[in-house]
Backbone as a ProteinNet text record, in pm:
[ID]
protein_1_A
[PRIMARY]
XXXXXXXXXXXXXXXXXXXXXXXXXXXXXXXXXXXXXXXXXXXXXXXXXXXXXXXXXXXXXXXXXXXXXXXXXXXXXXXXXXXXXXXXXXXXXXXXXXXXXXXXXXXXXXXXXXXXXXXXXXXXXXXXXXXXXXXXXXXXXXXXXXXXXXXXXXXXXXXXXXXXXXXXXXXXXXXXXXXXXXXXXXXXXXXXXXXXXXXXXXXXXXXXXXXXXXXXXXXXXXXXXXXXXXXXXXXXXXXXXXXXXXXXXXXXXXXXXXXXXXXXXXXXXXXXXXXXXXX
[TERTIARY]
1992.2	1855.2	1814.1	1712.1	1652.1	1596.5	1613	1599.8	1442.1	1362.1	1202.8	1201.7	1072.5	1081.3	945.4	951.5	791.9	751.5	621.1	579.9	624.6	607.8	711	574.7	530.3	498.4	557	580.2	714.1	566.8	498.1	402.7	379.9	381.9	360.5	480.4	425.7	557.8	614.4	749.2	818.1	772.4	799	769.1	789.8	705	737.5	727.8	782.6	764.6	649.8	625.5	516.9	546.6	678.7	735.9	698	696.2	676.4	866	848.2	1088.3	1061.9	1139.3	1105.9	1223.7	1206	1241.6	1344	1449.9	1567.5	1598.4	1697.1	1741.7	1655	1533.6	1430.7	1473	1427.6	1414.6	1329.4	1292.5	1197.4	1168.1	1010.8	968.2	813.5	771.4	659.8	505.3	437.6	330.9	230.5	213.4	97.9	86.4	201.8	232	202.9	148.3	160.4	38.9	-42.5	-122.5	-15.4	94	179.1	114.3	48.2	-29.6	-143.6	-221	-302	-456.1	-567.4	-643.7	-723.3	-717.3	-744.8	-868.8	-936.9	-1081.9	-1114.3	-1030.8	-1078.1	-917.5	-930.8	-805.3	-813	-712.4	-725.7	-601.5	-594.3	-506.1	-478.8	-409.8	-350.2	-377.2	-496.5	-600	-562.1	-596.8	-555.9	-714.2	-699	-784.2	-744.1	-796	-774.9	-888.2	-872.6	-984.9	-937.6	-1033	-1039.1	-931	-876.8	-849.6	-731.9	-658.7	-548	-459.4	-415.9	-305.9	-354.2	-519.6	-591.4	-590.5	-587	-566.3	-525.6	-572.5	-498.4	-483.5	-348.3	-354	-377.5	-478	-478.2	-404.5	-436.3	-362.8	-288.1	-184.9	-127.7	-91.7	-174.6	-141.3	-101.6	-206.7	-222.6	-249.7	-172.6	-229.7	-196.4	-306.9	-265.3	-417	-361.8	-416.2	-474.2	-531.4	-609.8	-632.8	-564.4	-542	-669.5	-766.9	-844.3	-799.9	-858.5	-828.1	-723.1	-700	-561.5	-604.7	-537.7	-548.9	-424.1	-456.6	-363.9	-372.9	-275.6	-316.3	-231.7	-310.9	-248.3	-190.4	-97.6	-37.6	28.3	51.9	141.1	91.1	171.8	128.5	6.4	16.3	-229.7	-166.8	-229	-259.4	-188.8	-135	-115.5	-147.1	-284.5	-382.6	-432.8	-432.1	-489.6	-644.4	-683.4	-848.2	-892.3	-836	-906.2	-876.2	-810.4	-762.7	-851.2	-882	-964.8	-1138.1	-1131.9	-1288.8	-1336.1	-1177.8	-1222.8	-1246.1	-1121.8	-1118.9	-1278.2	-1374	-1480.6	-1612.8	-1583.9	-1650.5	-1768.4	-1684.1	-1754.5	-1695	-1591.4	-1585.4	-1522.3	-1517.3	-1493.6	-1332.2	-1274.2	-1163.4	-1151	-1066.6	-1039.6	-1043.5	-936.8	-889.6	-830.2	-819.1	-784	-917.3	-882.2	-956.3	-1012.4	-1112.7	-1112.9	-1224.4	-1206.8	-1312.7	-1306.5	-1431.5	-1472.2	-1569.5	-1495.6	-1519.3	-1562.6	-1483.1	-1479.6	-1540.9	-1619.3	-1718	-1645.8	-1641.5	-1567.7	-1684.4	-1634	-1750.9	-1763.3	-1686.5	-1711.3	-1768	-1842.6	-1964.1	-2108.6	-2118.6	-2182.8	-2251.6	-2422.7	-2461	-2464.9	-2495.9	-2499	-2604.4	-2705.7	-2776.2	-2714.4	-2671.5	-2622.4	-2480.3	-2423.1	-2324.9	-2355.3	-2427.1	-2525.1	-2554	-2583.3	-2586.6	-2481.8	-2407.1	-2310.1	-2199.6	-2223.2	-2125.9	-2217.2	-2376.5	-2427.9	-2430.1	-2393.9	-2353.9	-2221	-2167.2	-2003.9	-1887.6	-1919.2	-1862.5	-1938.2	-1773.2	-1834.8	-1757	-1850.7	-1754.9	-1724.5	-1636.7	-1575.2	-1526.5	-1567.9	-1525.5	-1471.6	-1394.5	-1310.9	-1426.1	-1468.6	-1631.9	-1772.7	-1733.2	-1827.8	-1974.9	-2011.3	-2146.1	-2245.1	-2299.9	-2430.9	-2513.1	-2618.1	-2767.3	-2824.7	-2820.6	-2850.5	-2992.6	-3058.8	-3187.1	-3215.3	-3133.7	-3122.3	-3010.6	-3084.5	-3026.9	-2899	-2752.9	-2646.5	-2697.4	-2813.4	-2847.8	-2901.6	-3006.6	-3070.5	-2945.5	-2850.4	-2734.7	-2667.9	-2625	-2568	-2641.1	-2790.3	-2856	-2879.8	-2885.3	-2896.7	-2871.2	-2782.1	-2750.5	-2827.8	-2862.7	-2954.5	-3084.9	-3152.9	-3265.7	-3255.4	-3202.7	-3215.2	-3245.5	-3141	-3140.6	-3259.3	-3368.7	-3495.7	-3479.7	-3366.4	-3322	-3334.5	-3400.9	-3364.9	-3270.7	-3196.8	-3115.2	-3093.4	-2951.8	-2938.5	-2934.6	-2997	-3028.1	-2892.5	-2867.9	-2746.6	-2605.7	-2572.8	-2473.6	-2453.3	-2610.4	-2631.8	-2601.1	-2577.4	-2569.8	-2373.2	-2311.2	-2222.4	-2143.9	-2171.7	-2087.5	-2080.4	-2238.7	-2245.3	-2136.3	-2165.3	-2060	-1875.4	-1854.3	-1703.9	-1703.5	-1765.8	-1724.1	-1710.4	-1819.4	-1852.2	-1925.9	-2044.8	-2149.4	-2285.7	-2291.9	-2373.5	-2476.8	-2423.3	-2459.6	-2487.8	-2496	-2497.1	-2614.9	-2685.4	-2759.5	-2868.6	-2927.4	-3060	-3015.7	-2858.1	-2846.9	-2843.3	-2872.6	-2834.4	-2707.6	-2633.5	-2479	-2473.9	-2540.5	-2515.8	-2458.8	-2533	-2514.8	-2369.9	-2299.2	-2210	-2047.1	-1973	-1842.1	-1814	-1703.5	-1627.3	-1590	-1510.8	-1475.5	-1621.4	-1678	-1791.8	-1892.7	-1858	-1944.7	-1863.1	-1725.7	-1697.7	-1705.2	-1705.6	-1771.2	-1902.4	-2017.8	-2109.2	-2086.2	-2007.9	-1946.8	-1908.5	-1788.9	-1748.7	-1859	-1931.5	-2006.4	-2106	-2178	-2223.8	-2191	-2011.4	-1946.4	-1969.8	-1968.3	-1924.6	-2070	-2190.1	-2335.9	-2348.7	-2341.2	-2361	-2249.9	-2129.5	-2046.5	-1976.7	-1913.4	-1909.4	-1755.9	-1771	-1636.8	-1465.5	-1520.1	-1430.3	-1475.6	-1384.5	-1432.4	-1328.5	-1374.9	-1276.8	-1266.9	-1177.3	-1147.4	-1072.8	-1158.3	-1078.7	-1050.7	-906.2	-919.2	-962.2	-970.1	-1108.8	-1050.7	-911.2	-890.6	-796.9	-860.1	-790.2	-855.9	-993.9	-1064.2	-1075	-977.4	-984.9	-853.4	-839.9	-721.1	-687.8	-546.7	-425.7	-512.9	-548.7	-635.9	-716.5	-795.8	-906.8	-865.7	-807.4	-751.8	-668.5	-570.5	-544.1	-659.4	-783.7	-876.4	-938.5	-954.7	-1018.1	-958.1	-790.5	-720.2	-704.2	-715.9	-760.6	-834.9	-967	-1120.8	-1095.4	-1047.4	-988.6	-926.4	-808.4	-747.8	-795.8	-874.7	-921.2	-1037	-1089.1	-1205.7	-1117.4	-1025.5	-902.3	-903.5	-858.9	-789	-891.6	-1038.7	-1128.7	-1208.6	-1245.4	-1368.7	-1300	-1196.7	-1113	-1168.5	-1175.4	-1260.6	-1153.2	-1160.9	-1076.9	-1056.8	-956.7	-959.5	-833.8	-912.4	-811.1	-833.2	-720.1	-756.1	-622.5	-711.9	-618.4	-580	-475.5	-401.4	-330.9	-270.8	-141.3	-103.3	-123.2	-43.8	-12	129.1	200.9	213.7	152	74.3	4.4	-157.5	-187.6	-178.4	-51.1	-13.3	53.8	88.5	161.8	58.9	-58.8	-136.8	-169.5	-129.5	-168.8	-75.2	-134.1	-25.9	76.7	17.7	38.9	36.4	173	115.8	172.3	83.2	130.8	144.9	257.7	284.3	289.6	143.6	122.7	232.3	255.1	328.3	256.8	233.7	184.4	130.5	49.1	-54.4	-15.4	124.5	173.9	176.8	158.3	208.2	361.2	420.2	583.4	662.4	579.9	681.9	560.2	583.1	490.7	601.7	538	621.2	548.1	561.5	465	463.9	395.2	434.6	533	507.5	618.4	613.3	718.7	698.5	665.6	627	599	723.7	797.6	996.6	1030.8	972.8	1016.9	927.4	801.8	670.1	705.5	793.9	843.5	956.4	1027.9	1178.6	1108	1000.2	970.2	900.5	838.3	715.1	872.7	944.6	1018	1102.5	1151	1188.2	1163	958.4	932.8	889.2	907.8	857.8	965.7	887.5	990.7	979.7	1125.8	1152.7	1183.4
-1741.4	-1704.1	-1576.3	-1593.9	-1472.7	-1314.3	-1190.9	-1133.3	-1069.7	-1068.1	-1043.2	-897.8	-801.9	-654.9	-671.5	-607.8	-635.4	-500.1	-505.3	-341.7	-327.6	-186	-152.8	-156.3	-256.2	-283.4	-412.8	-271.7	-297.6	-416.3	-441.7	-522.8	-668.4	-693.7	-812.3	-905.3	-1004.2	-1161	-1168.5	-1223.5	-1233.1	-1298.4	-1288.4	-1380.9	-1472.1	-1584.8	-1754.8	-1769.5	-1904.9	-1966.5	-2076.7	-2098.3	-2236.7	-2342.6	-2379.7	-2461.3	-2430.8	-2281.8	-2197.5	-2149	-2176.6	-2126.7	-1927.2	-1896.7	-1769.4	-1708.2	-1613	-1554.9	-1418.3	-1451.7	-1408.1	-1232.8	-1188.3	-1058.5	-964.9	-915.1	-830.7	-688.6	-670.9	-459.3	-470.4	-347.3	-288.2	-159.7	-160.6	-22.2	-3	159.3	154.9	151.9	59.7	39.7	156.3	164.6	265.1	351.1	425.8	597.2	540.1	472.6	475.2	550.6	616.9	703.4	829	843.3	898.1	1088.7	1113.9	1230.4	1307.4	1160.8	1206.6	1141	1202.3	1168.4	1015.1	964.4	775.4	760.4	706.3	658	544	465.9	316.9	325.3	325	268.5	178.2	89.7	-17.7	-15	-39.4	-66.7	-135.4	-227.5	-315.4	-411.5	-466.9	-565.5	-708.6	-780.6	-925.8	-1022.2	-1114.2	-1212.5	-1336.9	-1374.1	-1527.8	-1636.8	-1762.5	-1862.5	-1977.6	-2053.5	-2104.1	-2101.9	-2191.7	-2165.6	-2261.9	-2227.3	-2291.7	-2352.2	-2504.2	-2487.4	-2540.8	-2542.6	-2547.8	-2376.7	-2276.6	-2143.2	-2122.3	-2034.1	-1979.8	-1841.6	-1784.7	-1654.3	-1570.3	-1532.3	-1454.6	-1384.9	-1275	-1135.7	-1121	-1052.7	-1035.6	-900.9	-795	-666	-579.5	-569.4	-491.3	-385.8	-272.2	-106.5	-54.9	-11.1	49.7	139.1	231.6	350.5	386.9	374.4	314.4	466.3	536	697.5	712.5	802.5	858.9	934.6	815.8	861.4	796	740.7	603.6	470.8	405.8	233.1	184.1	84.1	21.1	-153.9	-196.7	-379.7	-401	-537.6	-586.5	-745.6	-809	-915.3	-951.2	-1085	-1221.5	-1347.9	-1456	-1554.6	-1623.9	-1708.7	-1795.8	-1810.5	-1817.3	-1790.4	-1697.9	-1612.1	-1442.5	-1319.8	-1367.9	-1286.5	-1186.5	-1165	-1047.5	-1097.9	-1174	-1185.4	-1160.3	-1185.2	-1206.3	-1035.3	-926.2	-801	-710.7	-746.9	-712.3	-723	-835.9	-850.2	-753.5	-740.5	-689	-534.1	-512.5	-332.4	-313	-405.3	-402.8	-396.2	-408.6	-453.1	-608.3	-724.4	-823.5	-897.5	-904.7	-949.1	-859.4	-899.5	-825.1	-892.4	-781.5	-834.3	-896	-1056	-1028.3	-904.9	-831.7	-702.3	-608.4	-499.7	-369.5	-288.1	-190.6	-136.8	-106.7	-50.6	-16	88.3	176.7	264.8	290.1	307.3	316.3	502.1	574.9	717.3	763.6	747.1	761.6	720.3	601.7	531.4	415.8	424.2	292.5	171.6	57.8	-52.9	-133	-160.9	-246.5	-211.7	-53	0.2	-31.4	-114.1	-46.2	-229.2	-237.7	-377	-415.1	-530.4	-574.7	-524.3	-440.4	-392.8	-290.9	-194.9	-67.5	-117.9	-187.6	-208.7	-297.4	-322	-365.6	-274.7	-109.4	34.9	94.1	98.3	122.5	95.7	-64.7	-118.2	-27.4	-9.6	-26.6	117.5	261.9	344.1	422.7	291.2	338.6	275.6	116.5	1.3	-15.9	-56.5	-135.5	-269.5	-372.1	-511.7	-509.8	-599.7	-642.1	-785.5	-911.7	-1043.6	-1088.1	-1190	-1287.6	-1360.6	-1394.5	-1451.5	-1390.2	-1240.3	-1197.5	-1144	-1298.8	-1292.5	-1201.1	-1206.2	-1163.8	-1236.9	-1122.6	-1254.3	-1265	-1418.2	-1469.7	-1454.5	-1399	-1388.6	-1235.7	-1169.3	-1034.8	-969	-886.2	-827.4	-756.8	-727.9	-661.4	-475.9	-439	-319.2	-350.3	-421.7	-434.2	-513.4	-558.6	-605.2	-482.7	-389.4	-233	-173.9	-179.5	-69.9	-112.9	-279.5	-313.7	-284.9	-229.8	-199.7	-8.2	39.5	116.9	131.7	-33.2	-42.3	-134.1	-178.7	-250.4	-157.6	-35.3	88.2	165.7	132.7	200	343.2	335.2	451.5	443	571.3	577.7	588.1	515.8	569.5	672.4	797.9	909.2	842.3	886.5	817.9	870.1	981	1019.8	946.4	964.3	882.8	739.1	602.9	523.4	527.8	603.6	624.8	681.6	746.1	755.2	630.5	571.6	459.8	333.3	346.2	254.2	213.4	388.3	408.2	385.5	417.6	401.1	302.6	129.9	38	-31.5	39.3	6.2	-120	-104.2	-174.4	-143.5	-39.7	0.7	-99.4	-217.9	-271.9	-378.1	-407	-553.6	-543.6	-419	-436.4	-499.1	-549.1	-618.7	-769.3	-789.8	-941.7	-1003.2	-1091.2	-1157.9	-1205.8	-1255.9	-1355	-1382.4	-1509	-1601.2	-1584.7	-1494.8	-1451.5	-1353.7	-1326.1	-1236.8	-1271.2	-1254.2	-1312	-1281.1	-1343.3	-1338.5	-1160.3	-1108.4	-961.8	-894.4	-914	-820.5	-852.5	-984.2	-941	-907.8	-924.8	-855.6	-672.8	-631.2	-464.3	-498.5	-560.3	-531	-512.5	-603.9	-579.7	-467.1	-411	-288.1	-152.9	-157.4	-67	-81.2	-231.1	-216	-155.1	-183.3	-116.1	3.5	85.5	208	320.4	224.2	262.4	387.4	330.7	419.3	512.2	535.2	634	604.2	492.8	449.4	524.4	496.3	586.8	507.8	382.6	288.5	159.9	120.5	13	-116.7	-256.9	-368.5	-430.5	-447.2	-587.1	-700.7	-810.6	-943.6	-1006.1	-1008.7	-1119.3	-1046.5	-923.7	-888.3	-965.6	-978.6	-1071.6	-1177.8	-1274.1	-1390.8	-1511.3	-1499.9	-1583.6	-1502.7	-1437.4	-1398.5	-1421.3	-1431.1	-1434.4	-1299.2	-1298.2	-1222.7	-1072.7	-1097.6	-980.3	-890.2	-972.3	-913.4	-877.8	-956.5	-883.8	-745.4	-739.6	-611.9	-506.3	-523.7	-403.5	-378.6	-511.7	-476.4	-399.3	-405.3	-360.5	-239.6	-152.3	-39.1	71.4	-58.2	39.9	99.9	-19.8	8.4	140.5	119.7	243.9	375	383.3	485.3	495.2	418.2	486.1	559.9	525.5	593.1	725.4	770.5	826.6	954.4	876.8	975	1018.6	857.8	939.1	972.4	958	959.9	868.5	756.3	638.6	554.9	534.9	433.6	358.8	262.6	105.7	40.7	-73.4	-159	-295.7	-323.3	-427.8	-578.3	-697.7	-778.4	-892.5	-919.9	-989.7	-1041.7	-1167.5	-1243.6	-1194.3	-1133.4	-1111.1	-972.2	-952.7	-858.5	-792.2	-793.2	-712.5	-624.7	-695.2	-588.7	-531.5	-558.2	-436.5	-365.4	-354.9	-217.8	-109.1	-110.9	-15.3	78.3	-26	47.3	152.2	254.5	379.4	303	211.2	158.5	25	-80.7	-224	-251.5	-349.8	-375.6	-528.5	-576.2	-738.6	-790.9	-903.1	-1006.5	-1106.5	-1124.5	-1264.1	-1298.7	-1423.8	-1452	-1347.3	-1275.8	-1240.8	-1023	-1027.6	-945.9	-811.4	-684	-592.3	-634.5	-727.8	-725.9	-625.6	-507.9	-446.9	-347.5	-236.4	-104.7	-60.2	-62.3	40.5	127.8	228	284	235.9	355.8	293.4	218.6	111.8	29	-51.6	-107.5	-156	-343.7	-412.4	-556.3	-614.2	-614.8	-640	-630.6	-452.2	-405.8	-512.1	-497.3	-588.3	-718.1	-818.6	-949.3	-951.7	-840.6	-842	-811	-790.4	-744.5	-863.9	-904.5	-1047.3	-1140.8	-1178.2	-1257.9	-1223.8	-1135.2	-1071.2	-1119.9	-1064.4	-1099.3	-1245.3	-1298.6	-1456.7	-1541.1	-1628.4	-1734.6	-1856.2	-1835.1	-2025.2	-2102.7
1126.4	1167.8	1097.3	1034.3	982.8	1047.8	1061.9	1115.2	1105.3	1195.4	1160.5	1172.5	1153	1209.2	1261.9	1361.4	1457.6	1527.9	1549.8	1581.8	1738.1	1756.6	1879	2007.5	2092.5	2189	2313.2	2373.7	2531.4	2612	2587	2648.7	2609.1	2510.3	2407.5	2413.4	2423.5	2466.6	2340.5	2306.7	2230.2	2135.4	2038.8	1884.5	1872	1822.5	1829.1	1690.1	1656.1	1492.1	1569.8	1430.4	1436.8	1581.1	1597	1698.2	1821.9	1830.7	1948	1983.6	1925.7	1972.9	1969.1	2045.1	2026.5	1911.4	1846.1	1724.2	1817.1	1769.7	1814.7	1719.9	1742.5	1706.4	1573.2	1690.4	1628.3	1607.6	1505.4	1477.6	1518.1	1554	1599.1	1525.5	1493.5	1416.4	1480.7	1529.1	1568.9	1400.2	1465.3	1342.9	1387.2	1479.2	1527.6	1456.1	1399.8	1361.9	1231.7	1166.7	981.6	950.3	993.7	899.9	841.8	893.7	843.4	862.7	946.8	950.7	878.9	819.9	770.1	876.5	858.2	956	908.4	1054.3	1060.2	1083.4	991.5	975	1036.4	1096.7	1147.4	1204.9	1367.9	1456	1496.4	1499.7	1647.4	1699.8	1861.6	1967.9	2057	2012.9	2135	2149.3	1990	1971.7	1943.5	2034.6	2050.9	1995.2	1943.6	1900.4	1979.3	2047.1	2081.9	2046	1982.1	1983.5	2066.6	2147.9	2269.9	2343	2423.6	2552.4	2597.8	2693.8	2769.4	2643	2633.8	2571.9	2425.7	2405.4	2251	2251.5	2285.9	2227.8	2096.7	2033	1893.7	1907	1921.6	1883.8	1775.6	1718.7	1573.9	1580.1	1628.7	1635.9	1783.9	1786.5	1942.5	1968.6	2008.6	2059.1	1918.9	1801.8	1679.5	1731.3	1654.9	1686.2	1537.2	1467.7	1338	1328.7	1232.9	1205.2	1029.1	954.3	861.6	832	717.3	720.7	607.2	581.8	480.8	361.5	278.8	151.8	28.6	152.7	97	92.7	20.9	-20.7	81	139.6	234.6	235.2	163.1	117.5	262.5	315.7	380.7	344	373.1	316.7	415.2	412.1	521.5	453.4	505	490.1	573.2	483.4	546.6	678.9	777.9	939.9	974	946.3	1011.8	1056.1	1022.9	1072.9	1030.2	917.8	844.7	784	791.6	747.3	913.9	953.1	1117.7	1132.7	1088.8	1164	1038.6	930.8	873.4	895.4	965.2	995.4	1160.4	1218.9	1320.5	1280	1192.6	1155.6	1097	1033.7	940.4	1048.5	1218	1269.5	1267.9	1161	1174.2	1270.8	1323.1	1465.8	1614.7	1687.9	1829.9	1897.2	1911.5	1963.2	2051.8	2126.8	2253.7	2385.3	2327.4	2391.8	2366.7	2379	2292.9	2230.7	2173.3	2124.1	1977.1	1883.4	1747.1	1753.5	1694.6	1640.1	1475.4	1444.2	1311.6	1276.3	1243.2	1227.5	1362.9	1470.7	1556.9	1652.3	1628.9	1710	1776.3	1916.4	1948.4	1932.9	1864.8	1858.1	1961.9	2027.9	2106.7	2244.1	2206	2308.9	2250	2137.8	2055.4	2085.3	2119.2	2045.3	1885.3	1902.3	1770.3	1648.1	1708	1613.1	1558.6	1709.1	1663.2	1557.7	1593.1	1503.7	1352.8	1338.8	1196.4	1138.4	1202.2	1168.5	1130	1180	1157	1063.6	997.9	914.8	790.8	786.3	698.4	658.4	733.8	728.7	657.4	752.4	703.1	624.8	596.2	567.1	413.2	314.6	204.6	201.4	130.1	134.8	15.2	-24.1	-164.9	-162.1	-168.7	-150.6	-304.5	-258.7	-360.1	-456.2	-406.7	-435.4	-490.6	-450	-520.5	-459.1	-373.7	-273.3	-342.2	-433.2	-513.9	-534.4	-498.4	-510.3	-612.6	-633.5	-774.3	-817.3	-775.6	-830.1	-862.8	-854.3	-909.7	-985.9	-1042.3	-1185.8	-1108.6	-1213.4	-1167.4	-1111.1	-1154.6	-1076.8	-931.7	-942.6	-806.2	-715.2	-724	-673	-607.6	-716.1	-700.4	-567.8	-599.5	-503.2	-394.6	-415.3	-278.1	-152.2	-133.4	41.9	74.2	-58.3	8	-5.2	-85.1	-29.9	65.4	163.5	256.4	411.5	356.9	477.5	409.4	364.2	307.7	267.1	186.1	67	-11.6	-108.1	-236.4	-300.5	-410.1	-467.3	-537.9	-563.4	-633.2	-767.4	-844.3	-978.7	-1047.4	-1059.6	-1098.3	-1075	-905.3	-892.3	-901	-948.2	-996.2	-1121.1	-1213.9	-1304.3	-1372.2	-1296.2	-1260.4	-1226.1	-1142.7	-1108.8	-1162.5	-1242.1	-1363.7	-1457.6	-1516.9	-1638.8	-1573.5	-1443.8	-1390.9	-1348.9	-1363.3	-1369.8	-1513.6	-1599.9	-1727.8	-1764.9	-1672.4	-1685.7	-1754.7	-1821.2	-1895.4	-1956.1	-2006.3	-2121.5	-2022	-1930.7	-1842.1	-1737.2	-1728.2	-1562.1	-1574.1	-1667.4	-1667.5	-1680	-1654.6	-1664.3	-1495.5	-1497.8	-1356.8	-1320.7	-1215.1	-1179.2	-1315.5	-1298.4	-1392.7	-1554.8	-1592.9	-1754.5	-1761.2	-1609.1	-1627.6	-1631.2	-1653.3	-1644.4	-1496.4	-1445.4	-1343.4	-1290.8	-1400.6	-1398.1	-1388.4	-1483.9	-1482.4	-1299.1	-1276.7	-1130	-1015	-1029.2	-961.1	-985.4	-1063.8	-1121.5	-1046.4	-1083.6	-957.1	-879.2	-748.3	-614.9	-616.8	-682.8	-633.8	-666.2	-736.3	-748.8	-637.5	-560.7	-470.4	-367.5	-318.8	-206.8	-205.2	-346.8	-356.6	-362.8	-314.5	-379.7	-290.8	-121.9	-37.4	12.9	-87.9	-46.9	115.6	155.4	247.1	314	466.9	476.4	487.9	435.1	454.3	381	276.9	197.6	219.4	223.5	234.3	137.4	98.9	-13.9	23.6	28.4	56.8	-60.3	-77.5	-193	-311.2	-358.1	-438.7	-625.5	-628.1	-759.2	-753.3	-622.7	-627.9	-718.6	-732.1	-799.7	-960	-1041	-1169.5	-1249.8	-1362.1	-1437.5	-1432.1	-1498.3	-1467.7	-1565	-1678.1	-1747.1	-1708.9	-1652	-1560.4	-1421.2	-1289.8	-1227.1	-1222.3	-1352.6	-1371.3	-1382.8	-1463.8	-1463.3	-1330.8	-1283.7	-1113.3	-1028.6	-1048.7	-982.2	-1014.6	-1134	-1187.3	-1163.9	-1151.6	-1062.9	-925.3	-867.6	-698.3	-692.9	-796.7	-784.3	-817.5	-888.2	-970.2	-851.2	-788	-669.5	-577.9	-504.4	-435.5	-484	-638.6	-697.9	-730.3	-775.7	-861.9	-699.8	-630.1	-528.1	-399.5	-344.7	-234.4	-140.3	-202.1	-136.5	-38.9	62.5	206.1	160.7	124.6	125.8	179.9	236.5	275.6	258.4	180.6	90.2	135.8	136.3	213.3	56	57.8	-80.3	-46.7	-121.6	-100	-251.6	-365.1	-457.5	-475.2	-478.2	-493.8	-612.6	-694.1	-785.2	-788.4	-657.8	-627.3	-533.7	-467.9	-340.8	-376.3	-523.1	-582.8	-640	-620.9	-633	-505.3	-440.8	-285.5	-240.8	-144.1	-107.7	25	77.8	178.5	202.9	226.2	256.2	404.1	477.7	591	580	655	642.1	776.6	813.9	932.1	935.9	1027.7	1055.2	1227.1	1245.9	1391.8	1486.2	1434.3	1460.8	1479	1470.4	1435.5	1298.3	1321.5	1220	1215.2	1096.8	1108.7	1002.2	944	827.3	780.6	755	752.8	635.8	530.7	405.2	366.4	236.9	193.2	3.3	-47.9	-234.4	-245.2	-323.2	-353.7	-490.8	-564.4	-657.9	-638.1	-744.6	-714.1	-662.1	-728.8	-728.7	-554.7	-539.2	-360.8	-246.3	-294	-227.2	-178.6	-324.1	-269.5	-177.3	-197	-107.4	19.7	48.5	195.4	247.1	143.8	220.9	237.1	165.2	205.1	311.2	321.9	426.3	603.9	600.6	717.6	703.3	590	655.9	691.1	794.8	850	764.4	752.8	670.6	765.7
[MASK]
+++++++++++++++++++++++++++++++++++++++++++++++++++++++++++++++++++++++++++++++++++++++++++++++++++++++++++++++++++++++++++++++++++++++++++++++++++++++++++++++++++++++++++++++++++++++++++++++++++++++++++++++++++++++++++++++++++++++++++++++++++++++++++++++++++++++++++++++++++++++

């Protein structure tokens, strides 16, 4: 039997495999403490996801508590149903937990209605999708500025200009989607995330839909926003490539934080995903 590592809550029912069998001789490590003492821009505690009910239930998540430190890149990784798109959408405020708690720069959300929290993402939240999600009827600038003319802002022409040149889109903003490569729109996206200086940026996926070339430069920018703007991210991946850019990876299993490391190499990254997964 394989040995799992699971976060340290004396409350939470034992660990099941797919079968439901419970998962025998656990370590134990607390996940809570991984901001490692630096200050946490987005917490959650104790946060459970459930979808419907009695014995059709799905547990996403089961009693998550993690701490999302400023200024750092933090990939999260597990295998598909483990719950990390679901613990990402909650940390992003696009969905609401079962139970437990999350705050986002100190705002607990789940005081918060849905407008106010539409404010709030749009304040403090940047997205970054696999996909891209750009609107095709506008040019790669009006894409960029978009989220602060939507909050009826002007843009700093300067730092439009700035973030231009640090994706290296110079030569591209009067084109639309369409005319752009794959890499190059994802460089829109991230320059959109990065328009309104947000206090916390997500990446799903952000180079699962690119070849190995171009994912490396995407994975570059990411870093270099970390690095140059002290930009938040937390970025959710199944390739261990790019969770070696990250300062921080955390690994889901059944709905679980099962393994909290910090820098690591690709080589260290696989010895850990295999690690916590169940064969």
């Amino acid at each position: 039997m394989k040995t799992r590592v699971i976060q340290n809550d004396p409350g939470a029912q034992p660990p099941t495999d797919s079968s439901g069998a419970v998962i025998e001789d656990v370590a134990v490590v607390d996940a809570s403490a991984g901001a490692h003492g630096a200050t946490s821009v987005v917490s959650a505690r104790d946060v459970t996801r459930q979808y419907g009910e009695a014995e059709t239930a799905v547990h996403a998540l089961r009693g998550v508590s993690v701490d999302v430190a400023d200024g750092r890149l933090t990939a999260v990784m597990g295998p598909s149903g483990s719950g990390k798109s679901t613990l990402m959408h909650i940390l992003a405020g696009l969905d609401r937990p079962t139970s437990g708690g999350v705050q986002i720069a100190g705002t607990d959300i789940l005081e918060l209605s849905d407008t106010q929290l539409t404010k709030l993402r749009r304040t403090h939240i940047g997205f970054i999708f696999q996909f891209f999600n750009l609107l095709p009827m506008l040019t790669a600038r009006e894409n960029i500025v978009l989220p602060i003319a939507i909050a009826g802002d002007k843009p700093d022409p300067a730092w439009v200009e700035e973030l231009v040149e640090a994706v290296g889109l110079s030569e591209r903003l009067s084109h639309r989607p369409s005319e752009l490569s794959g890499g190059q729109q994802q460089r829109v996206a991230i320059a959109r995330a990065l328009i309104s200086k947000p206090t916390i940026m997500f990446a799903d996926e952000p180079t699962g839909n690119l070849d190995s070339r171009t994912s490396g430069e995407i994975l570059e920018l990411l870093r270099t926003s970390v690095s140059a703007y002290g930009q938040t991210t937390v970025m959710v991946t199944h390739d261990a490539h790019a969770a070696a850019i990250a300062d921080r990876i955390l690994f889901l299993a059944d709905g679980r934080i099962v393994k909290d490391i910090g820098s690591s190499s690709t080589h260290e990254i696989l010895g850990a995903l295999e690690e916590v997964t169940v064969r």
